[in-house]
N, C-alpha and C positions, 0 to 999 in steps of 0.2 A: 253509769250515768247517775245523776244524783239532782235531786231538787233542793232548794234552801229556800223553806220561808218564816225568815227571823222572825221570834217572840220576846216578849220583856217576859212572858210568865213562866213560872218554873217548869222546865220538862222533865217529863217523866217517859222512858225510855221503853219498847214493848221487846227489842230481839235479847235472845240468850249473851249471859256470858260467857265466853266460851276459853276453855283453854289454850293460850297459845302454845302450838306443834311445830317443830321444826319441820320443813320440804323432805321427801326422803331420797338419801343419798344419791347420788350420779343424777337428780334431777335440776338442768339448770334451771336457774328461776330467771326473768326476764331485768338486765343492767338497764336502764333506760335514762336520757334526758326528761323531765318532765317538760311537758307542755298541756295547757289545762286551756280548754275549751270553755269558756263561760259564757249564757245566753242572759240578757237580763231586759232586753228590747219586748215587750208585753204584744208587739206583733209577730215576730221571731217563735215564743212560746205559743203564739195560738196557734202557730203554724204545723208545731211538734205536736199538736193535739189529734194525731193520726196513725192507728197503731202502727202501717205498716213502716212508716215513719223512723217509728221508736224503733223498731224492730231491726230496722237499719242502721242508727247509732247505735245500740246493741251491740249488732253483730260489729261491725267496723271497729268501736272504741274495743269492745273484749277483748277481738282477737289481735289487733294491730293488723289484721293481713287484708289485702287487697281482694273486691269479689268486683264481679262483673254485672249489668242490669239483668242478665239472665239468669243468675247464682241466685241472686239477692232474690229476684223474681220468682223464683221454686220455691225459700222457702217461705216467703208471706202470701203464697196463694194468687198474684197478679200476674198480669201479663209484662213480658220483659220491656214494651212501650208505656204502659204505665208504671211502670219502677222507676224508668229512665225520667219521666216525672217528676216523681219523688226525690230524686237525686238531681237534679239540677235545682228543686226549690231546697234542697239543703245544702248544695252551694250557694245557691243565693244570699244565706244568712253566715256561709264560713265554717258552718259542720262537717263537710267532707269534700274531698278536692278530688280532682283527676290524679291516678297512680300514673307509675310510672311504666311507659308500653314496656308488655313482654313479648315475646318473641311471636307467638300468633298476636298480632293487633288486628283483628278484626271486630273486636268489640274493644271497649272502653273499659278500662279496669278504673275503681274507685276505692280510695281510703281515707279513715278516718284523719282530721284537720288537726290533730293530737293526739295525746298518749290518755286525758282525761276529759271528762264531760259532766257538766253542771249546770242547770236552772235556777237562775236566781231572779225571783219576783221583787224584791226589796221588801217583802214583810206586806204585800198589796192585800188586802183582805178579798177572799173570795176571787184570787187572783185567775188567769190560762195556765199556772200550774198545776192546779188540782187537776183541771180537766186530765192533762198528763201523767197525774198520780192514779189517776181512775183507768185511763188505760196500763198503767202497769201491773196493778189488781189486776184488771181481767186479762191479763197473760200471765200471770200469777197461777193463776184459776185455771186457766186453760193449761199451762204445764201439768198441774197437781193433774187435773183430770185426766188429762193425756196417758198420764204416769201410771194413774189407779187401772183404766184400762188394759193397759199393755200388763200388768201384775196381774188383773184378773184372768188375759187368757193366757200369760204362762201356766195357773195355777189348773184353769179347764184342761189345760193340754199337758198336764201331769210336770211340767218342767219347774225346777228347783228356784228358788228367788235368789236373792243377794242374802245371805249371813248375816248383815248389819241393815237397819233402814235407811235407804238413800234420799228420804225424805224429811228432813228436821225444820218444822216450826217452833216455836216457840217465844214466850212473852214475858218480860221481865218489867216493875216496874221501880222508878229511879227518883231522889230527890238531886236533881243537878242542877249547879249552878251555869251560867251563861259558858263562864270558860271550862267547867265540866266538860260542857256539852261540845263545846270547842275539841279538847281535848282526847274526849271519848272519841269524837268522828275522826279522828286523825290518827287515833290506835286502830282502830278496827280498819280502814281504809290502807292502811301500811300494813295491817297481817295478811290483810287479801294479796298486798303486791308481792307479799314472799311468795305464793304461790301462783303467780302469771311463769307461764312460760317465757326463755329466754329467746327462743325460737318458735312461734306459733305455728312454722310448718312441721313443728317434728314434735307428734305428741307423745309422749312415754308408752310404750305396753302396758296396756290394762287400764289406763286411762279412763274414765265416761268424760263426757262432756256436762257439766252442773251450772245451773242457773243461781245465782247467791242473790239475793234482795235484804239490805239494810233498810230500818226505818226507826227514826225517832219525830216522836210528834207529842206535843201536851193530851194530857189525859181526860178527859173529863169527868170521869167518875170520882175524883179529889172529893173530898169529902168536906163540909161548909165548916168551919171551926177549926180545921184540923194543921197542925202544923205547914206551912207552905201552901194549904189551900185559898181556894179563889176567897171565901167566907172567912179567912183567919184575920188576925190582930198581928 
């Protein structure tokens, strides 16, 4: 999922560069049609301002597979009648449809309404996206912490960590132009899709499941006078 709220000022850019890696061998990566979901209705987006909400496009848009309001309901902490909530107010605006029955039909299977998902305020200042960017910060927050947890009682209970850290932040900052910024979002968004599975029921051995959060936003620490700054000439 992704937010767009257009600037005319130069952005400057906070995630790592990161090297592009080829998939590793025998892993299919996911062929797909695109179809992109775009929300741009300022009621629509207030609407998404609910974690358990987002949490839902999430899970649907990531994995492309189908879950049920009791799936879905396990893992945002609700009950499976208010899931089913949530999911009929995200059809309402075209986010996620009814799946198609499987062979137990006793609940209702749901999938995401595409293969992509996007918020686009048109540049509204102080727009119901942020509210939406602010919950994905505190699920941000709450994985990281989740994370630091489960590491600290491996380490109490003697048991070895990962080799490498499965946790990378990191901040870069950018002078990009408009289509830079075009450009950039459409590399990094295409090296993610080499890595979607081609099949989301059949995950590789050894696999984790990882959380990825892209973000580009103007800077404000820009400096008064300074080349591209807000104070320059």
């Amino acid at each position: 999922m992704s937010t767009d709220t257009p600037s005319s000022e130069p952005a400057e850019t906070p995630p790592a560069a990161a090297a592009a890696t080829t998939p590793e061998v025998g892993v299919r990566r996911r062929s797909r049609p695109e179809k992109k979901v775009e929300i741009t209705d300022p009621k629509a987006i207030r609407a998404l301002a609910h974690a358990a909400r987002l949490e839902v496009i999430s899970e649907l848009y990531s994995t492309q597979s189908s879950r049920t309001a009791t799936e879905l309901a396990q893992q945002t902490g609700l009950t499976p009648s208010a899931m089913s909530y949530h999911l009929r107010a995200l059809q309402k605006w075209g986010i996620v449809v009814p799946a198609e029955a499987s062979t137990d039909a006793r609940e209702r299977r749901w999938k995401a309404a595409g293969t992509d998902f996007a918020i686009n305020s048109g540049g509204a200042v102080a727009g119901p996206d942020f509210a939406v960017i602010d919950l994905e910060l505190d699920a941000f927050r709450r994985r990281a912490s989740a994370y630091a947890r489960a590491r600290d009682e491996q380490r109490q209970s003697g048991e070895s960590g990962e080799p490498a850290p499965a946790v990378l932040l990191a901040s870069n900052l950018l002078y990009l132009t408009a289509g830079q910024r075009r450009e950039l979002t459409e590399r990094v968004f295409e090296l993610l899709r080499n890595y979607e599975l081609d099949d989301p029921n059949r995950i590789p051995p050894g696999a984790e499941r990882i959380a990825t959060m892209w973000s580009m936003i103007p800077d404000d620490r820009t400096l008064p006078g300074a080349p591209g700054g807000r104070g320059g000439t």
